[in-house]
DRENDO-1510 file (C-alpha; in Angstrom, 1 decimal, always signed):
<recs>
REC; n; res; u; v; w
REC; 1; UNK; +27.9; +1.7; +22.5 .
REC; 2; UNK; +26.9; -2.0; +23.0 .
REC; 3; UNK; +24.3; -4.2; +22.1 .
REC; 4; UNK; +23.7; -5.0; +25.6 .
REC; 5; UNK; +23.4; -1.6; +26.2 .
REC; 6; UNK; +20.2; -0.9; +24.3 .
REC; 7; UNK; +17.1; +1.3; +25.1 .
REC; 8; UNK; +13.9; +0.1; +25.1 .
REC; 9; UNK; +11.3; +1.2; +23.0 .
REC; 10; UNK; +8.7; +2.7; +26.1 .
REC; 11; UNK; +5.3; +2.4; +25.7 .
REC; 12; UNK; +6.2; +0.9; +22.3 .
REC; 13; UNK; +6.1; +4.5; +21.3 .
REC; 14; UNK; +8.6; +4.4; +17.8 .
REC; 15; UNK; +6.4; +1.4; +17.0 .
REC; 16; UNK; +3.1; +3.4; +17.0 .
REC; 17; UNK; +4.8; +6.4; +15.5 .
REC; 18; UNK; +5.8; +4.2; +12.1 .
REC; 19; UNK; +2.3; +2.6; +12.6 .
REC; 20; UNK; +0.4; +5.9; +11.9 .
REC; 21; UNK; +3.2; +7.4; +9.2 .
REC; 22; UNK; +2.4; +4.1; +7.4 .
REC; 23; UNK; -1.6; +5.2; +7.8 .
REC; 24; UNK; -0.1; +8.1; +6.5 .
REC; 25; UNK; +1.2; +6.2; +3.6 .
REC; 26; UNK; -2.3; +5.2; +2.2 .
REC; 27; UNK; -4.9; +7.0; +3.9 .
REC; 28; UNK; -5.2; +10.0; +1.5 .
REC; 29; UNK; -4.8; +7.4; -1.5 .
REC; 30; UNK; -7.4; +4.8; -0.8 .
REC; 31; UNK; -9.9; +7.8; +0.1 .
REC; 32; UNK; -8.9; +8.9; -3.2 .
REC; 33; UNK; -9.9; +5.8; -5.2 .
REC; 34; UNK; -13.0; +5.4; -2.6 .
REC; 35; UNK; -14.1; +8.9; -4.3 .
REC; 36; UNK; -13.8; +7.3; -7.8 .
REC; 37; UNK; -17.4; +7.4; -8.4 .
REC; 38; UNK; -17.6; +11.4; -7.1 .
REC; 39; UNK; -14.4; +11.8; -9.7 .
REC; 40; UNK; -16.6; +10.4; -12.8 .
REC; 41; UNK; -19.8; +12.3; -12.2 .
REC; 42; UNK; -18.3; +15.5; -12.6 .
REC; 43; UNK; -17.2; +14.6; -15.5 .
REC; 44; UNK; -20.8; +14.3; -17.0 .
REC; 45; UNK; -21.8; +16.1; -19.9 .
REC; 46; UNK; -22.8; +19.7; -19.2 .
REC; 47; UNK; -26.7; +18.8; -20.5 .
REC; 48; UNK; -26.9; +16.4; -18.1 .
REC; 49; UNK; -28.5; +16.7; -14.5 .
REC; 50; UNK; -25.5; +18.7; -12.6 .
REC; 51; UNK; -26.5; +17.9; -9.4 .
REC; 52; UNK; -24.7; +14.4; -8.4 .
REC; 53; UNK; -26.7; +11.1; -7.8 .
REC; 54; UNK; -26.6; +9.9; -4.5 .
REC; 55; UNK; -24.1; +6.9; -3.5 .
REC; 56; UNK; -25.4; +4.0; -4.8 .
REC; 57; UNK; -23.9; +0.3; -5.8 .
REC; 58; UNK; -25.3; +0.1; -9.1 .
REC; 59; UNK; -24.4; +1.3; -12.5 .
REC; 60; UNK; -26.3; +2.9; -15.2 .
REC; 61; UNK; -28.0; +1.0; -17.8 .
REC; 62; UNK; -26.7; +3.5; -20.4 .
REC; 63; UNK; -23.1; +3.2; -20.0 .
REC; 64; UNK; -22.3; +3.7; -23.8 .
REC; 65; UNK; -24.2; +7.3; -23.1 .
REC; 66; UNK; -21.2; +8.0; -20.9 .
REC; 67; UNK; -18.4; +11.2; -22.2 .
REC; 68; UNK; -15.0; +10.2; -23.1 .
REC; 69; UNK; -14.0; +11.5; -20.4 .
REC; 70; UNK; -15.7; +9.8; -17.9 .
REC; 71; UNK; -15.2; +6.0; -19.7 .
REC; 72; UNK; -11.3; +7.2; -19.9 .
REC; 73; UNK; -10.9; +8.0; -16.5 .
REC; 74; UNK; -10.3; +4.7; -14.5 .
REC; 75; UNK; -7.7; +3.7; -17.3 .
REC; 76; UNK; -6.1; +7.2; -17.3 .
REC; 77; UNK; -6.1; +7.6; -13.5 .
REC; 78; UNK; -4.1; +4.2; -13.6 .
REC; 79; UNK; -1.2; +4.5; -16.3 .
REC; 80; UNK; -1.0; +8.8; -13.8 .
REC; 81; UNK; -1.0; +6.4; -10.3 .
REC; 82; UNK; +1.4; +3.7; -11.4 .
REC; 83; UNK; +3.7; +5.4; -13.9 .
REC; 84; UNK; +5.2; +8.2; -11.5 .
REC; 85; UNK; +5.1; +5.6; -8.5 .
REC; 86; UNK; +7.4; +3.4; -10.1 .
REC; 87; UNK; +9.9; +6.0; -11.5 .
REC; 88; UNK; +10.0; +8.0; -8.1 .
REC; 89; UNK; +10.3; +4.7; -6.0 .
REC; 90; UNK; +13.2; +3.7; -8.3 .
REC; 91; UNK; +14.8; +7.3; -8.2 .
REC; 92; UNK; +14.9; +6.9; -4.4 .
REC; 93; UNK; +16.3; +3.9; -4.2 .
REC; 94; UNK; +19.4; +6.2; -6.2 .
REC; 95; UNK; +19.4; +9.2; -4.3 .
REC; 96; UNK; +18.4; +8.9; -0.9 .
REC; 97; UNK; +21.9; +9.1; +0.3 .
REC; 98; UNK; +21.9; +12.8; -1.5 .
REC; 99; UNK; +18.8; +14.1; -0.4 .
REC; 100; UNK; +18.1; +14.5; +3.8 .
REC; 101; UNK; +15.7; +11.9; +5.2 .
REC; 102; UNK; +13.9; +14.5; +7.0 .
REC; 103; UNK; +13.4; +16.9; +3.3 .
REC; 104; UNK; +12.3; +13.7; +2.3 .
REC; 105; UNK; +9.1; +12.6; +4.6 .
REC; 106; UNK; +8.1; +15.2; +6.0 .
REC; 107; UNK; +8.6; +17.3; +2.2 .
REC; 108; UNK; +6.1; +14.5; +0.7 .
REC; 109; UNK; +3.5; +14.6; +3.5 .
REC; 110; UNK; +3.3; +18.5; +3.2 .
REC; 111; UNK; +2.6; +18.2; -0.7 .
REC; 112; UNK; +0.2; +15.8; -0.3 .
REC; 113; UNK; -1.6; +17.3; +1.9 .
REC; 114; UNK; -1.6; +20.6; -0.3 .
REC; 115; UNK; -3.1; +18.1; -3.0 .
REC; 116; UNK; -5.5; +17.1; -0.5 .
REC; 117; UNK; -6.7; +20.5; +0.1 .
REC; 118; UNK; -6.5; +21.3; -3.3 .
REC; 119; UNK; -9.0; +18.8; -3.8 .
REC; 120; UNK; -11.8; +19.1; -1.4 .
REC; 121; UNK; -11.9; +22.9; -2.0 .
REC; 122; UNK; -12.7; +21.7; -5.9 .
REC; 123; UNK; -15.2; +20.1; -4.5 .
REC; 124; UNK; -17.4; +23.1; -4.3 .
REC; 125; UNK; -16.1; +24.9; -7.5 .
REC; 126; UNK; -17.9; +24.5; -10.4 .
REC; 127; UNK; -15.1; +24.0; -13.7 .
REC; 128; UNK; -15.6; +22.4; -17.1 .
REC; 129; UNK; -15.5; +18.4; -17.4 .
REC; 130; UNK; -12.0; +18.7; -19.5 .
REC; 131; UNK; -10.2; +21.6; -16.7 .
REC; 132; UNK; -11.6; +19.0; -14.2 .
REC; 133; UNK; -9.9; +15.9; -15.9 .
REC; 134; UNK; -6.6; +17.9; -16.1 .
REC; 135; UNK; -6.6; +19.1; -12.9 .
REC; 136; UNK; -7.5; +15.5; -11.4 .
REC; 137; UNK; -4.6; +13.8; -13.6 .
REC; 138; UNK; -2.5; +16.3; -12.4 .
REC; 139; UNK; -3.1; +16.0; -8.9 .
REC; 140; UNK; -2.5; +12.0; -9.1 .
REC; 141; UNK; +0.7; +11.9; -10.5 .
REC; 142; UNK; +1.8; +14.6; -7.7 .
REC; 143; UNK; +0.1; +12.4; -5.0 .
REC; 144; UNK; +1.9; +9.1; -6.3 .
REC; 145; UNK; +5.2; +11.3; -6.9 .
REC; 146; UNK; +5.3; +12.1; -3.5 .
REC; 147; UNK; +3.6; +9.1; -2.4 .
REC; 148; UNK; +6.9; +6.6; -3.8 .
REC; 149; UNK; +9.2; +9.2; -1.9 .
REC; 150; UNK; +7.6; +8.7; +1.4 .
REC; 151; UNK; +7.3; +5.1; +1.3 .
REC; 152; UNK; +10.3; +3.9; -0.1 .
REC; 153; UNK; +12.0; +6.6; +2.8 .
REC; 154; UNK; +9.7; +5.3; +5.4 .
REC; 155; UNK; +11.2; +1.5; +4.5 .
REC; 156; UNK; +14.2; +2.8; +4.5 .
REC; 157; UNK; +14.3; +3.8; +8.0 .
REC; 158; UNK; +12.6; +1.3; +9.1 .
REC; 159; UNK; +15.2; -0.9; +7.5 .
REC; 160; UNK; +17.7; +0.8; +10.0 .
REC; 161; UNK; +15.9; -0.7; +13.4 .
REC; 162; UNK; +15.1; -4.5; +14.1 .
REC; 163; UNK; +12.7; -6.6; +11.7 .
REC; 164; UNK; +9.5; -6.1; +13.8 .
REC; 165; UNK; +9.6; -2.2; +12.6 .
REC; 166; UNK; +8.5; -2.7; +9.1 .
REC; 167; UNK; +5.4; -4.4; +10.6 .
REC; 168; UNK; +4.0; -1.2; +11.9 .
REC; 169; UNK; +4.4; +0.3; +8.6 .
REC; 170; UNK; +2.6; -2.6; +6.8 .
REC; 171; UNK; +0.1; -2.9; +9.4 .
REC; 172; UNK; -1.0; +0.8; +8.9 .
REC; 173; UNK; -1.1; +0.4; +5.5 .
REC; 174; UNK; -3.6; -2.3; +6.3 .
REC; 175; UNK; -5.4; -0.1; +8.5 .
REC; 176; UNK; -5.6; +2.3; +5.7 .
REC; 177; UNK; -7.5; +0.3; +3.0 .
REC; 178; UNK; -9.8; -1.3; +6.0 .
REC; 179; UNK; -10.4; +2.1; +7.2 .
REC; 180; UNK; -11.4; +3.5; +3.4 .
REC; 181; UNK; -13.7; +0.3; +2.7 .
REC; 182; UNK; -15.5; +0.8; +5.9 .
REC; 183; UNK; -16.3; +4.7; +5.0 .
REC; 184; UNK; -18.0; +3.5; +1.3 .
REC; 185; UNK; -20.0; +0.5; +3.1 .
REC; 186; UNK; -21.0; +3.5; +5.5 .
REC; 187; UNK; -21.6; +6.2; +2.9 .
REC; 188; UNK; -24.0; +3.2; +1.0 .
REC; 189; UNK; -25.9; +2.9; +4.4 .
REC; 190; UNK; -26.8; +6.2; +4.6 .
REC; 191; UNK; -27.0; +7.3; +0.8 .
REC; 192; UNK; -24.8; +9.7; +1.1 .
REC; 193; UNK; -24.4; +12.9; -1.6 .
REC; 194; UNK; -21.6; +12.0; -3.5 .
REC; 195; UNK; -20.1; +15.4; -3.1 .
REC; 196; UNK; -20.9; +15.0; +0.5 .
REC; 197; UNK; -19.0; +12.0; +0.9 .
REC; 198; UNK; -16.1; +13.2; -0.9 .
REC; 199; UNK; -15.1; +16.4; +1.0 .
REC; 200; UNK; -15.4; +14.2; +3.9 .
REC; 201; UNK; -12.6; +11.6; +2.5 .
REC; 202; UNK; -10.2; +14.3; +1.5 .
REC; 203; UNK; -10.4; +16.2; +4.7 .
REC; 204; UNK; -10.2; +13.4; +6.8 .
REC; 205; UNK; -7.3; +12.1; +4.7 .
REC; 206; UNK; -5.2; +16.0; +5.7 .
REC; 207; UNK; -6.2; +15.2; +9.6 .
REC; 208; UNK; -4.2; +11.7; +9.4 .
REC; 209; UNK; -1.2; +13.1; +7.1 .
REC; 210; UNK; -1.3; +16.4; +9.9 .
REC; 211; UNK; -1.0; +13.7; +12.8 .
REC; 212; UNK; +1.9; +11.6; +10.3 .
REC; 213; UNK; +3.7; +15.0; +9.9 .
REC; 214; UNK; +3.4; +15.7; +14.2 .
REC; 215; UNK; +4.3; +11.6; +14.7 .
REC; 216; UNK; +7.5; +11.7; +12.3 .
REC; 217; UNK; +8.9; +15.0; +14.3 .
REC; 218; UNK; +8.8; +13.2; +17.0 .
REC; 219; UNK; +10.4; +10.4; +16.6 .
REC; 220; UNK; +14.0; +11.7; +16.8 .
REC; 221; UNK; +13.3; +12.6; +20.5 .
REC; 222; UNK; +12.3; +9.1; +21.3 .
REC; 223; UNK; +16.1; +7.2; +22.9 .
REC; 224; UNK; +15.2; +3.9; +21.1 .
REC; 225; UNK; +15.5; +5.3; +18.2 .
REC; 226; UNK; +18.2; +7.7; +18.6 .
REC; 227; UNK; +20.2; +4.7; +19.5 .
REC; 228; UNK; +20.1; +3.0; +16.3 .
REC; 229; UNK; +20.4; +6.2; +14.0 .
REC; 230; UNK; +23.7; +7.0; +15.9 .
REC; 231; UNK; +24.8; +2.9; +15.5 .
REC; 232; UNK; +23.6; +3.0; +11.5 .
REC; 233; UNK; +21.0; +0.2; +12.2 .
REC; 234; UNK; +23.3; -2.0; +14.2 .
REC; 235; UNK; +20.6; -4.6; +15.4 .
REC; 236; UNK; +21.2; -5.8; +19.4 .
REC; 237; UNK; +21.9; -9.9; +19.6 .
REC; 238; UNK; +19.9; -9.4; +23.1 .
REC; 239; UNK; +16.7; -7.8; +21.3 .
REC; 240; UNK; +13.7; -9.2; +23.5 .
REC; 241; UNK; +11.4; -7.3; +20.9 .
REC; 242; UNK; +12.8; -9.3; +18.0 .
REC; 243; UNK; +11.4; -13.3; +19.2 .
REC; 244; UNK; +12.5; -14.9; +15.8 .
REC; 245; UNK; +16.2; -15.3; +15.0 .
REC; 246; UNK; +16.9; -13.0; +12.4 .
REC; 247; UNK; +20.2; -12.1; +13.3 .
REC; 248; UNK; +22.2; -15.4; +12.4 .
REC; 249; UNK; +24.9; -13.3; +11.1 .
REC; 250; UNK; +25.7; -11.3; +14.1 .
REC; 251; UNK; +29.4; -12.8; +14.5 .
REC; 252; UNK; +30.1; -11.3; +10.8 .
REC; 253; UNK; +28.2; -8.1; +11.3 .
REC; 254; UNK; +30.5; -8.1; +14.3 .
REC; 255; UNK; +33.9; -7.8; +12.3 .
REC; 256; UNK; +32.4; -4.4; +10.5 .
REC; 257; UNK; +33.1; -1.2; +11.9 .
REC; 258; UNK; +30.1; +0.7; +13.5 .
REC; 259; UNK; +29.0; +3.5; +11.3 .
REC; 260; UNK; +27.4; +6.7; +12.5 .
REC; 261; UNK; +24.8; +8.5; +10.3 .
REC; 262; UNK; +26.0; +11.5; +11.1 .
REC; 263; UNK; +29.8; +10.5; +9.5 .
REC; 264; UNK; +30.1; +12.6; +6.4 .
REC; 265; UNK; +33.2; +9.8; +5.6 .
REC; 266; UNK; +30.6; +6.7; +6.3 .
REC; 267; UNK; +31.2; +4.2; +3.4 .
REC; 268; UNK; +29.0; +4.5; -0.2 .
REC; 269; UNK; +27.1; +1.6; -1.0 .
REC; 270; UNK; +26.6; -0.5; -4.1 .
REC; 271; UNK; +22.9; -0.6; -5.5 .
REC; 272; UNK; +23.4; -3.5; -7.5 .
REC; 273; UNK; +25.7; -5.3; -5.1 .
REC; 274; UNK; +22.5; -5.2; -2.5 .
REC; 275; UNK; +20.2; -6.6; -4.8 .
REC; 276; UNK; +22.5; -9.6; -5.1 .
REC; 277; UNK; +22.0; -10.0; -1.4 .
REC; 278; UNK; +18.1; -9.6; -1.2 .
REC; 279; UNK; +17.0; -10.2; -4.9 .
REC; 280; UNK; +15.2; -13.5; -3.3 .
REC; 281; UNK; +12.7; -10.9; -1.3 .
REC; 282; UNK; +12.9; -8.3; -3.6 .
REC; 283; UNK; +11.4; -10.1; -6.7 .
REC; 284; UNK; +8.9; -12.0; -3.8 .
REC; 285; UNK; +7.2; -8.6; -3.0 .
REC; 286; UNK; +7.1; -8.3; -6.7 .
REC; 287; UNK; +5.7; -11.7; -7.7 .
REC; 288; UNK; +3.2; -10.8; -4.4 .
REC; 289; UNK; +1.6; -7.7; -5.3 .
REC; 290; UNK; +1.7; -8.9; -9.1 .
REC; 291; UNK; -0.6; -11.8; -8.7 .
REC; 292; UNK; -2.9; -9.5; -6.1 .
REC; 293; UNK; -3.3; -6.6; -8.4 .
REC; 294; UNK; -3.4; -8.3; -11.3 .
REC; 295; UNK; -6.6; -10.2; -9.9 .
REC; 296; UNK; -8.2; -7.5; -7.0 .
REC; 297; UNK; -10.1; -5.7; -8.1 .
REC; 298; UNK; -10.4; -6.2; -11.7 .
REC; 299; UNK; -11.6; -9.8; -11.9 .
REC; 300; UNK; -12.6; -9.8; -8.0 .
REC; 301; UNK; -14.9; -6.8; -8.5 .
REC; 302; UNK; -16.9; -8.6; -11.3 .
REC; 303; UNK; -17.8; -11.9; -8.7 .
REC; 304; UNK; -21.9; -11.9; -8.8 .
REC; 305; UNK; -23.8; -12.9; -5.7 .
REC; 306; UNK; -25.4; -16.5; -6.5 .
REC; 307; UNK; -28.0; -16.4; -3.5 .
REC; 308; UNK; -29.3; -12.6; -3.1 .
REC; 309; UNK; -31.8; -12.1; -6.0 .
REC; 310; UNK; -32.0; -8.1; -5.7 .
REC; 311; UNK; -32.3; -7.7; -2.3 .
REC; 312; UNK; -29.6; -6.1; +0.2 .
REC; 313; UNK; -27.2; -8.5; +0.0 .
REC; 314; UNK; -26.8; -8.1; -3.9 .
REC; 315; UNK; -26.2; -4.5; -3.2 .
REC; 316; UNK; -24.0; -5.0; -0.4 .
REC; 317; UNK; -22.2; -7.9; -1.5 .
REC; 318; UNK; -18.6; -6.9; -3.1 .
REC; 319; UNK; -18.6; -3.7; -1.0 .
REC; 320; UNK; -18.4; -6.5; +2.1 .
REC; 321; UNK; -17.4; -9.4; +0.6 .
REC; 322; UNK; -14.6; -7.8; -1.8 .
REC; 323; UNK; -13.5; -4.1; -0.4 .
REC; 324; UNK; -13.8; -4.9; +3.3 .
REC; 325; UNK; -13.0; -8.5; +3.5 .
REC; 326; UNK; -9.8; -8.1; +1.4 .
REC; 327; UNK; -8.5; -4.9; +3.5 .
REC; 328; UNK; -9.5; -6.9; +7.1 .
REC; 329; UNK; -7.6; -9.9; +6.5 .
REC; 330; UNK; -4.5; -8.1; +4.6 .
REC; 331; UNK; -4.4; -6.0; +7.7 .
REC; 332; UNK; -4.7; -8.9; +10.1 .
REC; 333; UNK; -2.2; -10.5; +7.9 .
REC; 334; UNK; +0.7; -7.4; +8.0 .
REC; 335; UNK; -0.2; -7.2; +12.0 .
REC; 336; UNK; +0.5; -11.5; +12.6 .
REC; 337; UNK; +4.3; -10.5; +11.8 .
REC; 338; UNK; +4.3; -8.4; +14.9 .
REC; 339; UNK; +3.9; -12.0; +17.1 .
REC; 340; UNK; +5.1; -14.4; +14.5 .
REC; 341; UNK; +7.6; -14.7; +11.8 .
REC; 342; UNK; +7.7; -17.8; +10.2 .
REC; 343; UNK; +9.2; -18.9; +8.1 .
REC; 344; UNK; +12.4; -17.4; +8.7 .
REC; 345; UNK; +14.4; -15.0; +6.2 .
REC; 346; UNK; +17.2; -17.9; +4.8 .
REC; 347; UNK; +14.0; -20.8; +4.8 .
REC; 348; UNK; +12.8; -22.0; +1.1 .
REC; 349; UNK; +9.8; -22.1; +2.3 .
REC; 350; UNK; +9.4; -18.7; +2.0 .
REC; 351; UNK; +9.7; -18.6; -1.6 .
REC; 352; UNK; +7.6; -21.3; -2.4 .
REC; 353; UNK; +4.9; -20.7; +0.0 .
REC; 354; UNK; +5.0; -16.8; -2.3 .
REC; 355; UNK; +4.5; -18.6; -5.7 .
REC; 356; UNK; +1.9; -21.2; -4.5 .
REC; 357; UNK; -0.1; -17.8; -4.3 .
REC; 358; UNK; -0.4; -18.1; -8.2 .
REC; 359; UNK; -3.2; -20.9; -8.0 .
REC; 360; UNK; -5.7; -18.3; -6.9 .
REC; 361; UNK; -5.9; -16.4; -9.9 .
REC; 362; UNK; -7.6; -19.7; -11.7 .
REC; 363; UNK; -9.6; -19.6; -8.6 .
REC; 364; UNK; -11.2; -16.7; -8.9 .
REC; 365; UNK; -11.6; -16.5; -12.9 .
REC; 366; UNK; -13.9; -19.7; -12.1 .
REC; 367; UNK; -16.2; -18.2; -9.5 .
REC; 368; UNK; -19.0; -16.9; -10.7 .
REC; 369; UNK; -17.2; -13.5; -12.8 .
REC; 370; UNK; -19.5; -12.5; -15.6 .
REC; 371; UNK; -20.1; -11.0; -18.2 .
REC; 372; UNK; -17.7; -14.2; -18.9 .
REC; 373; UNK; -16.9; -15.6; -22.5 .
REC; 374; UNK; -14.2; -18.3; -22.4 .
REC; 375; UNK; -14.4; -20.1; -18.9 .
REC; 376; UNK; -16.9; -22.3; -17.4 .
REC; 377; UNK; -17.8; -21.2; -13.9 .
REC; 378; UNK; -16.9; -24.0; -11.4 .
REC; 379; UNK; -17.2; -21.8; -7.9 .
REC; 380; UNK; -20.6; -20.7; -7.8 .
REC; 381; UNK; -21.9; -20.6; -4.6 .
REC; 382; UNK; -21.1; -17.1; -2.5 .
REC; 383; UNK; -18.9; -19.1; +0.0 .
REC; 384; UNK; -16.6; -20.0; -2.0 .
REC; 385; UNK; -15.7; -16.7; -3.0 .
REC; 386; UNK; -15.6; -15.7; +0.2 .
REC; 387; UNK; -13.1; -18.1; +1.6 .
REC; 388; UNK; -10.9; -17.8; -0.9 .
REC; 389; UNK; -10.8; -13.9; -0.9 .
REC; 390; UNK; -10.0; -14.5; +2.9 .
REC; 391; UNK; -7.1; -17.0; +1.9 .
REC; 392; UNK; -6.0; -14.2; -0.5 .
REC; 393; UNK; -6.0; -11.5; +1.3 .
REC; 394; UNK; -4.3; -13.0; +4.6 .
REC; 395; UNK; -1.5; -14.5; +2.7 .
REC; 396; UNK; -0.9; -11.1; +0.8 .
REC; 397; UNK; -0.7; -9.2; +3.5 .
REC; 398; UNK; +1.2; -11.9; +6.2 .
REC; 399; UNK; +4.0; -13.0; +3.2 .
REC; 400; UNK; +4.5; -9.3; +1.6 .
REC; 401; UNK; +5.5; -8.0; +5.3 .
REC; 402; UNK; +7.5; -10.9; +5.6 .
REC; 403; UNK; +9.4; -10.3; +3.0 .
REC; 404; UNK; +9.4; -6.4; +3.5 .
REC; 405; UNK; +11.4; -6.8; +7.2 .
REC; 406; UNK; +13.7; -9.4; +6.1 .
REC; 407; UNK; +14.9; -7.7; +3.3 .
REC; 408; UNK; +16.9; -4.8; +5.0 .
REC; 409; UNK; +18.3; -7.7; +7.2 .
REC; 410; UNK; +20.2; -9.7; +4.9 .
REC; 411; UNK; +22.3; -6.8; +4.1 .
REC; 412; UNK; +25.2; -5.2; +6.6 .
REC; 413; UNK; +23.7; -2.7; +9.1 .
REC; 414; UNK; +25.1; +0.8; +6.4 .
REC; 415; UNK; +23.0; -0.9; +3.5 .
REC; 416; UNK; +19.7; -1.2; +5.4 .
REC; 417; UNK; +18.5; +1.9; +4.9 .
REC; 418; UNK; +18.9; +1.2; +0.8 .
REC; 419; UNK; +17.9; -2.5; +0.7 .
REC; 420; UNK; +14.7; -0.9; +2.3 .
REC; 421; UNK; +14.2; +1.5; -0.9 .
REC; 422; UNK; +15.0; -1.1; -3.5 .
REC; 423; UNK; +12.6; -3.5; -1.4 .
REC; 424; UNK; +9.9; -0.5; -2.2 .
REC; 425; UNK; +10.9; -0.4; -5.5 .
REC; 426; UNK; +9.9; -4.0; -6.5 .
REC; 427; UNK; +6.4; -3.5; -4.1 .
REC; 428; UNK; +5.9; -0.4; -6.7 .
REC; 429; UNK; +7.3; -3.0; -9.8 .
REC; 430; UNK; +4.8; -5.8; -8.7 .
REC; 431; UNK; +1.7; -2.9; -8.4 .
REC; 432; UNK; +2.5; -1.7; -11.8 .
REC; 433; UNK; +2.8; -4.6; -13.3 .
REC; 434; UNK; -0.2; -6.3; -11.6 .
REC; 435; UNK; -2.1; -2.7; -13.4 .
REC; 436; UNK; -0.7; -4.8; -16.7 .
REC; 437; UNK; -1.7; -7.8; -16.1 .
REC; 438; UNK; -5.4; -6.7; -15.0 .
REC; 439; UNK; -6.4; -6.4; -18.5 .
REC; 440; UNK; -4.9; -9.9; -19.5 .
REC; 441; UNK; -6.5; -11.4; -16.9 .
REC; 442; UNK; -9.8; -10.3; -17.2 .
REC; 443; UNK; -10.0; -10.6; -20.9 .
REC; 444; UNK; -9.1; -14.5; -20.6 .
REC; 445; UNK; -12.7; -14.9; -18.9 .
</recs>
């Protein structure tokens, strides 16, 4: 089978396939933390009012009256989201090769929607505030278990076909967050029950992982991409679709034997000897993600409006300006790699261009965060905040998918499927260590 030889990918339909199993990916999880505030009122104490307040923007007055449990859950929820996402991405990145791709995707996508079930029937069952806490804990660290499998897998695979195929997988995560912020602005608008709004996220979230679960079957019918399964990832030199040259290494890759998946004697690769070959993009996703979670949302969500005085806009103002604004230009930025990849995967620029993204954490500590203790405030006008949120957000979203499809290219076509785990791996490292940082960050204000 030759290069020149090829399919096309009709209708673009593998790339629409990984766009929606990359919905898939963060869907249920963002209408998860969307539901934070449903989460925390049952968690009341039993002499309060049991019946939940509507959706509002605001937060009580008497937040020392609040139970242990509900003050403990955001921190809790965290250490259950990040701990098992890390540990299960990293496990993956091990033994992939051992467990079937197909156990693994479509395996996570059933149990998380059982969680998901799970979780809007509890939404009309009445159990104490501690059964509750247990029950949500538990159901998090199942969802992020499972969660790490499918993603790491699903950049895994996507390692196997040209660059442009990790875009759809980015750009649905984007579509995801954008799609979650949207529903809260909406639920605002209407003043939606809390327990109204919450069975809504949780079933919508099992309709999207039913259509990921009918998308990822499938995909092994489509030719485009039973070409490149049966070739291990062997990328074309004549690929149209790919209009960057990513493939400057074509004449080497050409000297390697062709690999089929299906060979039970196809050659084991070295975890550590792959790093050495993509460690430049692997600790870039990290150094990425770090600097984003370590600032949105936990100094970002703290910004006050400087021009509304208790009117609309104060109410609707990080809900827009914050949620929405972040996840619309992350998304457009994961989607721009679709049309344009520059700079390319062997160019400095690349690198430096990731830790210039440092400066905006100073930015943002000196807009207008209070309460603030340390820090004068330099930024406080509302458009400041807003531009550099859209500078944030763009570049997080354009330079992580950069460096998410280059990775799996630097390495022979047999170690793409790897390089794409570890390259989830150190997008998991840089979340959990961005959850670290939060604290540090928002304490030096």
């Amino acid at each position: 089978m030759t290069a020149i030889n090829a399919p096309r990918d009709k209708y673009n339909a593998v790339w629409i396939i990984f766009f929606i199993l990359g919905l898939g990916t963060l869907l249920p999880w963002n209408f998860f933390m969307t539901a934070t505030m449903y989460f925390t009122s049952r968690l009341k104490d039993p002499s309060a009012d049991p019946s939940p307040p509507p959706m509002t923007n605001g937060t009580s007055e008497g937040e020392d009256t609040r139970s242990v449990l509900e003050s403990k859950f955001n921190n809790v929820m965290t250490l259950c989201a990040m701990v098992p996402l890390l540990i299960f991405t990293c496990l993956n990145s091990f033994l992939h090769q051992r467990i079937p791709q197909k156990l693994r995707i479509i395996g996570s996508l059933a149990a998380i929607m059982v969680v998901f079930l799970l979780t809007a029937v509890f939404v009309k069952v009445d159990v104490s505030p501690l059964a509750f806490f247990t029950i949500t804990m538990i159901k998090i660290i199942c969802i992020n278990s499972f969660g790490a499998i499918l993603q790491s897998s699903l950049f895994g695979l996507a390692g196997i076909l040209p660059a442009s195929y990790t875009t759809p997988i980015m750009s649905g995560q984007g579509l995801a967050g954008t799609f979650a912020a949207f529903s809260m602005i909406c639920a605002l608008t209407t003043g939606s029950e809390l327990q109204d709004s919450a069975f809504g996220y949780f079933i919508t979230a099992c309709v999207v992982i039913l259509l990921a679960i009918m998308a990822y079957i499938m995909l092994p019918r489509m030719e485009f991409f039973q070409y490149y399964m049966e070739s291990n990832g062997s990328p074309p030199s004549t690929d149209e679709e790919n209009n960057m040259d990513l493939l400057k290494k074509e004449s080497a890759a050409e000297k390697r034997p062709v690999v089929s998946l299906e060979d039970e004697g196809k050659p084991t690769v070295s975890v550590l000897n792959i790093f050495k070959q993509i460690w430049v993009m692997a600790l870039s996703v990290c150094f990425i993600f770090t600097v984003t979670i370590g600032t949105f949302p936990a100094v970002t969500v703290e910004v006050k409006s400087t021009i509304a005085h208790g009117g609309a806009w104060d109410t609707y103002f990080i809900p827009v300006s914050c949620f929405l604004l972040f996840n619309l230009m992350d998304w457009a930025g994961r989607s721009l790699t679709a049309v344009c990849m520059w700079p390319g995967k062997d160019s400095m620029w690349l690198p430096v261009m990731v830790g210039l993204r440092v400066v905006f954490i100073p930015l943002f500590m000196l807009c207008n965060v209070l309460p603030r203790h340390y820090l004068p405030v330099l930024f406080d006008h509302d458009s400041w905040y807003i531009i550099f949120m859209i500078l944030f957000a763009f570049s997080n979203g354009y330079l992580a998918s950069l460096c998410m499809c280059f990775g799996p290219k630097k390495v022979p076509p047999h170690e793409a499927e790897t390089a794409g785990a570890i390259m989830a791996f150190f997008l998991s490292l840089g979340l959990a260590l961005g959850a670290g940082v939060s604290f540090a960050f928002r304490a030096m204000i």
